[in-house]
Wavefront OBJ file of the C-alpha trace (Angstrom):
o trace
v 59.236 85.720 190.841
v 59.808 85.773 187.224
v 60.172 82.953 185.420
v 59.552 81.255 181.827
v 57.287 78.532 181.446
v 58.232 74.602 179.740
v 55.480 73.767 177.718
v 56.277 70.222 175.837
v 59.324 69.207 175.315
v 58.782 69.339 171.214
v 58.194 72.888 171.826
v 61.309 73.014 174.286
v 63.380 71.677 171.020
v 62.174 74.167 168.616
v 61.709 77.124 170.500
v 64.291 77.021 173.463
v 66.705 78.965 171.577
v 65.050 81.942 170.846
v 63.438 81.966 174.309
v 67.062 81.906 175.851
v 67.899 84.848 173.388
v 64.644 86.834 173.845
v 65.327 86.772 177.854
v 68.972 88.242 177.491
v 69.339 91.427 179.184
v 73.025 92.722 177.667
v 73.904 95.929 177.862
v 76.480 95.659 175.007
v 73.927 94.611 172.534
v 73.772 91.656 170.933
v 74.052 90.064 167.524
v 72.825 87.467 165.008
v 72.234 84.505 167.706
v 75.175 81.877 167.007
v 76.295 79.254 169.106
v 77.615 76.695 166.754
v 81.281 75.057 167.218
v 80.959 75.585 170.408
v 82.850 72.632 172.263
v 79.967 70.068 173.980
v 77.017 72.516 173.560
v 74.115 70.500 173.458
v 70.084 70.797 172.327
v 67.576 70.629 175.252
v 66.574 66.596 174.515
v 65.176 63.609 176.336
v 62.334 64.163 179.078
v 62.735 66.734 182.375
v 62.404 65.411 185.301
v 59.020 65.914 186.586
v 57.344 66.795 183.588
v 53.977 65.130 182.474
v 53.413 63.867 178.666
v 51.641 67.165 177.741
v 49.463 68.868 174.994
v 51.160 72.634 175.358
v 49.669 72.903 179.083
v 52.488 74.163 181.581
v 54.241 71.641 182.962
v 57.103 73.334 185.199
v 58.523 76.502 186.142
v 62.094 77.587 184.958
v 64.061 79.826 187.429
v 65.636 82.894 185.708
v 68.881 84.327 187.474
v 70.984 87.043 186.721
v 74.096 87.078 187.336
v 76.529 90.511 186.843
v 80.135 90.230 186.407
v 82.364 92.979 184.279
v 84.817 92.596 181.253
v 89.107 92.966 182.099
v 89.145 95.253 179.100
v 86.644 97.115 176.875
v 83.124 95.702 176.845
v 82.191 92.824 174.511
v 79.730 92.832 171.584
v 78.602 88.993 171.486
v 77.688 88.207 174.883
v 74.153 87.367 173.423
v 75.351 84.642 172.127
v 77.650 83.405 174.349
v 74.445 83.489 176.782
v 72.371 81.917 174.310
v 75.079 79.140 174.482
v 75.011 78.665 178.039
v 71.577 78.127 178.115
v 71.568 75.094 175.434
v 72.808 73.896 178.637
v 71.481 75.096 181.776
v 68.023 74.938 181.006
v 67.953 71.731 180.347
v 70.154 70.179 182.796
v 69.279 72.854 185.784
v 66.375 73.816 184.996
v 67.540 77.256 185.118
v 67.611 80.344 182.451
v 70.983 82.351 182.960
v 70.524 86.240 181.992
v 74.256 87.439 181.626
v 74.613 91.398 182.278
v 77.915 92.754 182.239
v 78.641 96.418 183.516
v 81.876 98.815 182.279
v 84.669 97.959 184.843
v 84.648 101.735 185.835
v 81.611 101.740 187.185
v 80.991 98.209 188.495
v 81.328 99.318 191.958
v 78.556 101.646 191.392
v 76.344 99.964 189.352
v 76.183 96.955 191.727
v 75.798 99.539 194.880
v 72.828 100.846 192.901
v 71.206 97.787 191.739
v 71.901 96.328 196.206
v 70.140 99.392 196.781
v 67.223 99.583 194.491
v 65.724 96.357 194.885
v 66.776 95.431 191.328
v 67.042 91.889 189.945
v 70.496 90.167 191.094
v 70.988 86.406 191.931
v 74.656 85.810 191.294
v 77.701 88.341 191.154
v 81.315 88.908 190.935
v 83.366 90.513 193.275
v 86.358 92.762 193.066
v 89.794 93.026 194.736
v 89.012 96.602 196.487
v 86.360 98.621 196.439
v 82.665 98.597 197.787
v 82.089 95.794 195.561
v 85.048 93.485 197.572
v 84.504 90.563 199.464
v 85.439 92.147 202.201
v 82.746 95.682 201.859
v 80.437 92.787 200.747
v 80.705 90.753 203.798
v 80.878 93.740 206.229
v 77.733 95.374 204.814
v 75.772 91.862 204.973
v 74.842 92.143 201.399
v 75.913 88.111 200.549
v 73.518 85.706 202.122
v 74.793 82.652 203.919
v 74.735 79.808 201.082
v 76.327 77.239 203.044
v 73.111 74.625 203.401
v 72.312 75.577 199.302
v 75.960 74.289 198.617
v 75.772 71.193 200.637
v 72.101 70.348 198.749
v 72.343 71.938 195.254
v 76.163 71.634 194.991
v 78.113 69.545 196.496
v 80.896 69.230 193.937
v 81.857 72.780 194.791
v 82.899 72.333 198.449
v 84.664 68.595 196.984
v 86.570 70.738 194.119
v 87.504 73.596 196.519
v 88.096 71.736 199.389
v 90.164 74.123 202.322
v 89.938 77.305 200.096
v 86.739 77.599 200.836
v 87.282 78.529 204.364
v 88.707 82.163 203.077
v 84.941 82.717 202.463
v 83.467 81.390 205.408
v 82.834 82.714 208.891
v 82.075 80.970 211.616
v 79.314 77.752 209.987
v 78.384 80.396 207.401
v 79.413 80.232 203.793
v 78.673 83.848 201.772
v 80.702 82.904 198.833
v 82.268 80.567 196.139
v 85.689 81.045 195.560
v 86.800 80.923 191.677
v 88.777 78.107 191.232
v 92.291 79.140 190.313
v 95.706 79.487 190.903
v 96.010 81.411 194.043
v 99.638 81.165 194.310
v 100.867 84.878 193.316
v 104.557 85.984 193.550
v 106.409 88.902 192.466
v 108.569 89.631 189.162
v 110.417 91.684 187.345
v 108.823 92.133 183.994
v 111.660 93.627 181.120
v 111.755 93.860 177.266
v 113.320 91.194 175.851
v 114.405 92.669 172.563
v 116.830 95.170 175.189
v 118.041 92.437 176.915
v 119.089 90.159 173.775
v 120.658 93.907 171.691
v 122.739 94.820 174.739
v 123.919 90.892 175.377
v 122.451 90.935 178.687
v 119.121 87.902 178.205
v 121.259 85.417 179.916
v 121.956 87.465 182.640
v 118.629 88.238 183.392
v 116.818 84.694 182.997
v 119.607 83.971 186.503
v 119.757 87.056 188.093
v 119.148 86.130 192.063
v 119.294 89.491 193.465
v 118.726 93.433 192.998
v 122.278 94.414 192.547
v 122.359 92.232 189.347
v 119.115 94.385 188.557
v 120.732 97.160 188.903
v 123.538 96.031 186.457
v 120.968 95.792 184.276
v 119.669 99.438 184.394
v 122.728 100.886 184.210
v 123.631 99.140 181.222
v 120.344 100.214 179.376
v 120.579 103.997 180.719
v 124.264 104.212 180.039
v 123.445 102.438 176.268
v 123.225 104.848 173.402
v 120.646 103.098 171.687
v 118.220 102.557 174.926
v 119.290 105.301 177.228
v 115.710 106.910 176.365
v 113.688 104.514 178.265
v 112.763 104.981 181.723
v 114.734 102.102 183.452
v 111.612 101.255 185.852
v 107.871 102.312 185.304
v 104.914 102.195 188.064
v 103.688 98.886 188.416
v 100.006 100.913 188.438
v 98.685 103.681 187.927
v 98.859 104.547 191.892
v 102.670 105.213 191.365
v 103.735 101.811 192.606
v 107.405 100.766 192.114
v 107.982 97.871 194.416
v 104.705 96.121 194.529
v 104.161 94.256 197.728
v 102.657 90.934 196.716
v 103.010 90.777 200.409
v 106.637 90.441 200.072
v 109.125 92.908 201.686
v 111.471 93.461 198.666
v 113.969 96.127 200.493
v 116.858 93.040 200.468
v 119.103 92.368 198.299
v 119.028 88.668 197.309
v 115.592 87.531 196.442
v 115.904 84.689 199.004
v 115.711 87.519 201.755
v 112.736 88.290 200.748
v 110.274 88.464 203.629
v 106.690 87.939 203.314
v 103.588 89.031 205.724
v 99.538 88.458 205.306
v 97.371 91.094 205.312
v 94.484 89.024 207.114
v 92.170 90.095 204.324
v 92.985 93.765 204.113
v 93.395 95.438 200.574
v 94.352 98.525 201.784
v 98.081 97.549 202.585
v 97.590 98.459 206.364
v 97.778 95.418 208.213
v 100.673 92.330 208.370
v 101.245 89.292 210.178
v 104.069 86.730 209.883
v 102.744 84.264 207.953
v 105.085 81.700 209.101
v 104.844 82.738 212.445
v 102.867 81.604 216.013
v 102.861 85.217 217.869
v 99.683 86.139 215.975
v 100.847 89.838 216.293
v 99.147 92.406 214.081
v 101.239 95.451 213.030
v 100.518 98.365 211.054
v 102.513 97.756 207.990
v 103.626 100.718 206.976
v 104.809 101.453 210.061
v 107.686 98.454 210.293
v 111.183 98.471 209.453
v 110.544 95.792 206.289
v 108.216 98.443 204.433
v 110.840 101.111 205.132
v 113.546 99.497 203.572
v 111.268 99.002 200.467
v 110.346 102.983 200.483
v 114.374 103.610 200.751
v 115.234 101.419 198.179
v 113.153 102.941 195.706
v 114.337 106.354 196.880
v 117.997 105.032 195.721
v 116.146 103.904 192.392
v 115.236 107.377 191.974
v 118.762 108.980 192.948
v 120.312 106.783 190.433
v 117.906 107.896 187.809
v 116.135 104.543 187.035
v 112.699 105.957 188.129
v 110.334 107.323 185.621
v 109.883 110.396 186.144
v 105.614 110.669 186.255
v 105.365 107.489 187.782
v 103.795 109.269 190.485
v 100.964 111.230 188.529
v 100.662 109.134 185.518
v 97.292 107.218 184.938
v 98.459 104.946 182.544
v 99.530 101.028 183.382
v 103.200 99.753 183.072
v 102.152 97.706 179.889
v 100.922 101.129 178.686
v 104.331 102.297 178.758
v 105.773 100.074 178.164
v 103.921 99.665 174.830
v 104.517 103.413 174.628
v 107.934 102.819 174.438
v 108.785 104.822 177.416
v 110.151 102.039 179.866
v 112.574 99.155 179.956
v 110.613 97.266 182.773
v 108.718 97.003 185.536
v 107.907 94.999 189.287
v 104.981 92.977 189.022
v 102.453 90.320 191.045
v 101.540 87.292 188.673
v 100.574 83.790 188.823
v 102.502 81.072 186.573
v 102.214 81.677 183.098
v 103.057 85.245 183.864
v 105.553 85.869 180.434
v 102.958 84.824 178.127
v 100.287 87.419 179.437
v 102.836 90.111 179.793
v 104.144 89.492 176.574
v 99.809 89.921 174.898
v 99.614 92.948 177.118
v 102.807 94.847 176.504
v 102.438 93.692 172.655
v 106.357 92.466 172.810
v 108.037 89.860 174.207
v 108.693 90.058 178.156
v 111.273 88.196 180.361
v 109.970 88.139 183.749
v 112.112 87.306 186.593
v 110.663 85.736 189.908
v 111.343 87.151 192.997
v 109.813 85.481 195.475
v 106.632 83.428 196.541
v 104.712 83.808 199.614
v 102.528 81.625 201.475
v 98.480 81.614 200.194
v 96.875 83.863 202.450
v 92.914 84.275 202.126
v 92.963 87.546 200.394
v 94.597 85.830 197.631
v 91.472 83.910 197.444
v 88.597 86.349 198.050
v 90.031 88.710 195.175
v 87.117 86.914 192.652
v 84.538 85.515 194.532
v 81.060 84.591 193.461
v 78.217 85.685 195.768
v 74.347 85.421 196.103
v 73.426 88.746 196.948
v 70.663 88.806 199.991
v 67.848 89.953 198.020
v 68.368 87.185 195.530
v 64.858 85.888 194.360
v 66.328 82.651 192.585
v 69.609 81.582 195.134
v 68.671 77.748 194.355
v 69.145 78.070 190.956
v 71.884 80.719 191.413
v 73.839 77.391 193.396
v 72.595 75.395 191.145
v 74.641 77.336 188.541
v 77.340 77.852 190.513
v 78.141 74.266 190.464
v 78.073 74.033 186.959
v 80.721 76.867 187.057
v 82.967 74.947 188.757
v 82.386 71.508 187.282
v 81.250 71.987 183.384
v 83.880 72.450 180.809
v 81.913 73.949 178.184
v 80.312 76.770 180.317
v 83.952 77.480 181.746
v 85.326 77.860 178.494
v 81.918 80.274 177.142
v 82.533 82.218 179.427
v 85.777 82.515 179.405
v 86.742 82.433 175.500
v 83.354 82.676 174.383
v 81.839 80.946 170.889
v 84.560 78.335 169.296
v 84.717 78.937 165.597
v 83.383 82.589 166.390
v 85.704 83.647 169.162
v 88.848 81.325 169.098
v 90.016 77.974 167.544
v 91.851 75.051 169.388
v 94.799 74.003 168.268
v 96.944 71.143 169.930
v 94.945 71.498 173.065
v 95.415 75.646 173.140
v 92.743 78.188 172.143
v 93.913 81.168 170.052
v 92.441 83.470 168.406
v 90.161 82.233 164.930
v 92.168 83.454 162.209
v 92.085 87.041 160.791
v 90.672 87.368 164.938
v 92.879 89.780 167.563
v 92.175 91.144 171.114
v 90.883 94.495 169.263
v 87.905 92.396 166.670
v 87.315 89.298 168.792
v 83.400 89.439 169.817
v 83.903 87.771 173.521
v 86.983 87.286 175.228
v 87.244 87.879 179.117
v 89.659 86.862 181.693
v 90.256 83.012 182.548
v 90.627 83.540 186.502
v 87.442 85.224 187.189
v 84.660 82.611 186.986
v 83.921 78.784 188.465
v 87.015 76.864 187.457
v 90.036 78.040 185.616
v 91.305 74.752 185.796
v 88.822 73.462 182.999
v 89.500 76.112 180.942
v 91.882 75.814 177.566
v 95.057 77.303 177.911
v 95.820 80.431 175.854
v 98.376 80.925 173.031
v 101.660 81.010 174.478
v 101.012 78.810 177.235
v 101.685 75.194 176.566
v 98.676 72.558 176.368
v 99.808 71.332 179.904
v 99.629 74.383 181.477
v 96.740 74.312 183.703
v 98.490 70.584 185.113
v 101.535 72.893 185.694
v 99.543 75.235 187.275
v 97.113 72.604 189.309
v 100.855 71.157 190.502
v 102.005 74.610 191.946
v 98.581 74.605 193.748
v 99.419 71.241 195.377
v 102.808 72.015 196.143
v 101.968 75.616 197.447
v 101.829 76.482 201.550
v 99.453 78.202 203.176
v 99.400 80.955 205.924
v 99.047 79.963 209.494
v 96.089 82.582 209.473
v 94.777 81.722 206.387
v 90.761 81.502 206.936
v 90.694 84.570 209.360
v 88.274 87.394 208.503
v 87.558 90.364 209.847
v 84.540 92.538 210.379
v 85.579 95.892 209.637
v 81.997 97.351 210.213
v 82.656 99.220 213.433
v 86.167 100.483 212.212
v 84.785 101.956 209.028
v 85.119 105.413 209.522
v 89.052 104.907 210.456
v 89.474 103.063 206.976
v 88.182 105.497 204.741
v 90.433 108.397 206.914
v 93.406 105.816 206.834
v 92.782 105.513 202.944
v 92.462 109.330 202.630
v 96.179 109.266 203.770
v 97.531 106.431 202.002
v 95.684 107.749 198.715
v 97.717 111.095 199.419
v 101.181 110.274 200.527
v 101.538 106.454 199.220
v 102.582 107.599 195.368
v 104.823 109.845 196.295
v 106.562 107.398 198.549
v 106.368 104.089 196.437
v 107.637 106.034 193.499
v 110.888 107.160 195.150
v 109.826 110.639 194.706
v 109.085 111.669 197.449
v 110.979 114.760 199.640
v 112.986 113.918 202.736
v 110.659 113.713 205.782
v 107.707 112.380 204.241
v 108.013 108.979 205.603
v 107.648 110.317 209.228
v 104.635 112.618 208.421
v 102.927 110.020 206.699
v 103.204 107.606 209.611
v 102.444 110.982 212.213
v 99.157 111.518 209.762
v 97.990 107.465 209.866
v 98.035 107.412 213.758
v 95.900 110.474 213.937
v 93.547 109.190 211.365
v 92.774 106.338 213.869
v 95.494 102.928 212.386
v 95.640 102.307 215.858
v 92.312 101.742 216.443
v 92.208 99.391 213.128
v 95.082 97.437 213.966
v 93.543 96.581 217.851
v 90.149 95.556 216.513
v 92.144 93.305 213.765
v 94.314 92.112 216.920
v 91.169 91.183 219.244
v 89.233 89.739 216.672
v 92.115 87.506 215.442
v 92.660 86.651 219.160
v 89.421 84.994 219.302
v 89.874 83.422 216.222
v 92.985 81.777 217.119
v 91.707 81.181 220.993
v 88.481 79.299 219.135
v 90.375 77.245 216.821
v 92.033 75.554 219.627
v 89.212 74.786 221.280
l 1 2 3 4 5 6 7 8 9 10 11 12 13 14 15 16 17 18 19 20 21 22 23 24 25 26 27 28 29 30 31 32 33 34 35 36 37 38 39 40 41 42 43 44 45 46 47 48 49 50 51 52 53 54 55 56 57 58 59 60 61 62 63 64 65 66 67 68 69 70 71 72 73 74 75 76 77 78 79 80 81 82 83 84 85 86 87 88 89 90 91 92 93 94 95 96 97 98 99 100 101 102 103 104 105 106 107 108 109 110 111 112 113 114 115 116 117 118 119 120 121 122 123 124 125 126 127 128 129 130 131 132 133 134 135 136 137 138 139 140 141 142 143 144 145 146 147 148 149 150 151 152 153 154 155 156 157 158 159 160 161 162 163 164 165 166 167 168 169 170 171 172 173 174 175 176 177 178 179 180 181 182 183 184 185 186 187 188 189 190 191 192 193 194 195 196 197 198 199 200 201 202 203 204 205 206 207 208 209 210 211 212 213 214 215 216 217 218 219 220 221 222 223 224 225 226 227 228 229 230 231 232 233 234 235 236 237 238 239 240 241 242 243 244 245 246 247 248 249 250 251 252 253 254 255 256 257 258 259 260 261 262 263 264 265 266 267 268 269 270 271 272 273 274 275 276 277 278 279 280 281 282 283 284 285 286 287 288 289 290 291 292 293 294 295 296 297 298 299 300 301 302 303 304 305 306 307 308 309 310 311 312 313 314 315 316 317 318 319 320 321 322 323 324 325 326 327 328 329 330 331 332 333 334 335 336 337 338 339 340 341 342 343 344 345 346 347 348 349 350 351 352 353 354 355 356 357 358 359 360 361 362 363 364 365 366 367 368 369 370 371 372 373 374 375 376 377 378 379 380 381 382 383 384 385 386 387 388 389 390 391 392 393 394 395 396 397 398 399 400 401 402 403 404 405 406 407 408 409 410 411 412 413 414 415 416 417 418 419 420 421 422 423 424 425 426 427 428 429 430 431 432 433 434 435 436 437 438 439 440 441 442 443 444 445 446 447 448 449 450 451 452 453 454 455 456 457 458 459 460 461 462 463 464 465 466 467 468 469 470 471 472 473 474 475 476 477 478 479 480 481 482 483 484 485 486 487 488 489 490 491 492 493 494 495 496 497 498 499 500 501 502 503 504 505 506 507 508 509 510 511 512 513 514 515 516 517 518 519 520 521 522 523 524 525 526 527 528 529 530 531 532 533 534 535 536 537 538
């Protein structure tokens, strides 16, 4: 086990920093260690529990963990510091010495696969919506370790501040991960360019549009405009050549109120749906029911009536790539509250975004960013132990979240933004708010108002719930018919959500998923939710 050894506590004082620093392990390099201005960091002080009045003999052990998670964007250059920071803090309240390693987002499922694999240090890491590093793959390959008697002793605030959402990460009596603590109430949009809408008199009309025929209206007024007629009316919501995105909404209505919603019981993949709302508990193949067809032949119409862009299809780039390009007018998108402010930063305009509708909270909203103690974890205690700070300490949220104040950002009337002469493109540290322990604690960002996360916290409250939220399903046995039912989607599901596809492809695509074995997926989701639902009652 490695670990770093307390001496005094004078020595603690004068030499904890540079300990913390010398034990970072950062593969973006680090600078000049800094942690001042950083809101309620605080000097190792006072006595440790358990240590003896000493004359430089060792008087305790401090656990080392390291924890992995990955940057939203390109990788930062002062996450030395920012680790430095955090443990001002841990190691003296914990006990605990927190080695921060981030890996490139394109090849965090690998990296983590390897380090699983080899043996290699890892007590605490993030998971991923899809992907082998999911909840889900995580879970089904037994590579989290049940955490559920660690919480109870080492962290008991976490299970009082998460309360039911924790069930989307239990099974059975056994916990395998924390939840981050966010919003997990996503709904759909449409995002457009506000400087169209206000030119061609049409921002009014927008903000109160309550169905897709007004939309419409819309795109024929910029395609038909002589000024705007340039832009691609829709673009891909991502780079799979997604127009309507499913948010586990049906959007092939017309009013928005129509809108019908389903949970995929923890699949990613799009293949499975329930009736949230419902009491049947019958699974379906989702891409075979009439809902997802009316989606696919509404976005064929799209196409027909030119408001498609063209490449959607093949193009790798993101809808706020375009639409920074200057190629679209707008796009369908999945968001939380707050949406217009972060489409706005990542578009670099102004966006007016346009809900659609709201389903229930289903668990895979909640699994998407999960923390987990991997099962070869020498140091889970402290890994819990940290966890709980996560989700209850301010000043770690907002490290590792906005990273060094006075470095990284400035608060101003309750709001971080960036320190000035700072943007996205020089700013040292910066990562996304919803990924670690409690986004709730965290400032809001320019844009949002200084109430935001109470706004937010007050759609959480008010929010609904599946009827099958909790339900998880161990895909192990069915593995082989994912990765040929993925094969399939991967192949005809741009084509089709694009609106480009050719007559007929529909009906081959659903031909091609029953002989890649969806049935066989959707009866072992079906049997495994009926003893679910036939426990639960007892």
């Amino acid at each position: 086990m490695k670990t770093k050894k307390i001496l005094s506590m004078a020595m603690v004082m004068t030499m904890g920093l540079s300990l913390a620093a010398g034990c970072g392990n950062n593969e973006s390099g680090s600078s000049s260690s800094s942690s001042a201005g950083t809101e309620g960091t605080t000097q190792a002080q006072g006595t440790t529990e358990g240590n003896s009045q000493g004359n430089g003999e060792v008087l305790e052990d401090i656990a080392e963990i390291k924890m992995v998670y990955m940057p939203m964007g390109s990788m930062p250059t002062g996450v030395q510091e920012v680790e430095d920071a955090v443990n001002e803090i841990t190691e003296p309240e914990i006990n605990t010495h927190v080695d921060i390693e981030m890996l490139e987002s394109g090849n965090y499922d690998q990296q983590i696969s390897l380090m699983m694999s080899s043996g290699e240090k890892l007590d605490l890491m993030l998971t991923l919506p899809t992907g082998s590093s999911s909840y889900n793959n995580m879970i089904s390959q037994n590579q989290f370790m049940d955490i559920s008697d660690l919480l109870e002793e080492y962290a008991p605030q976490v299970l009082d501040t998460i309360g039911p959402y924790m069930e989307a990460t239990t099974v059975g009596d056994a916990i395998y991960a924390v939840p981050a603590w966010r919003t997990y109430v996503i709904s759909s949009y449409i995002v457009m360019r506000t400087d169209v809408l206000e030119d061609l008199g049409l921002l009014e009309k927008a903000q109160n549009m309550t169905s897709f025929t007004e939309f419409e209206e819309i795109l024929d007024a910029v395609k038909n405009s002589e000024k705007w007629g340039y832009l691609a009316g829709i673009v891909n919501s991502d780079s799979n050549g997604l127009v309507l995105p499913l948010a586990r909404n049906y959007l092939g209505v017309d009013k928005f109120s129509d809108a019908y919603y389903y949970d995929e019981l923890g699949d990613l993949n799009k293949m499975i749906a329930i009736d949230p709302e419902g009491t049947d508990g019958k699974v379906k193949l989702n891409f075979d029911t009439p809902e997802y067809k009316a989606m696919i032949d509404k976005v064929r119409g799209w196409n027909e009536k030119g408001y498609i862009y063209q490449d959607a299809a093949t193009t790798d780039d993101s809808a706020e790539a375009l639409i920074r390009s200057n190629i679209g007018f707008s796009y369908l998108s999945e968001g939380e509250i707050g949406l217009e402010a972060s489409k706005t930063a990542a578009c670099g305009m102004p966006m007016t975004c346009v809900k659609i509708s709201t389903p229930p909270i289903s668990s895979s909203n909640v699994t998407k960013f999960v923390w987990g103690v991997p099962h070869n974890a020498t140091e889970p205690e402290a890994a819990v132990k940290f966890l709980n700070l996560m989700v209850t300490d301010a000043r770690i949220e907002n490290l590792l979240v906005w990273g060094i104040e006075g470095r990284d950002y400035q608060v101003k009337d309750g709001v971080a933004t960036f320190v000035d002469g700072q943007d996205a493109n020089s700013v040292a540290y910066q990562v996304a708010d919803f990924m670690f322990g409690n986004q709730f604690l965290a400032y809001p960002w320019d844009g949002q108002p200084a109430d935001f996360r109470d706004q937010a916290k007050a759609e959480m409250d008010a929010a609904t719930m599946s009827n099958y939220f909790g339900f998880s399903c161990d895909t192990s046995n069915i593995q082989n018919e994912i990765s040929a039912v993925v094969n399939v989607i991967s192949e005809f599901g741009p084509a089709l959500e694009s609106g480009l596809a050719p007559e007929g492809t529909y009906e081959e695509f659903i031909d091609r998923l029953y002989a890649s074995g969806a049935q066989k997926i959707v009866d072992e989701y079906q049997r495994q939710l009926d003893e679910w639902l036939a426990a639960k009652e007892q």
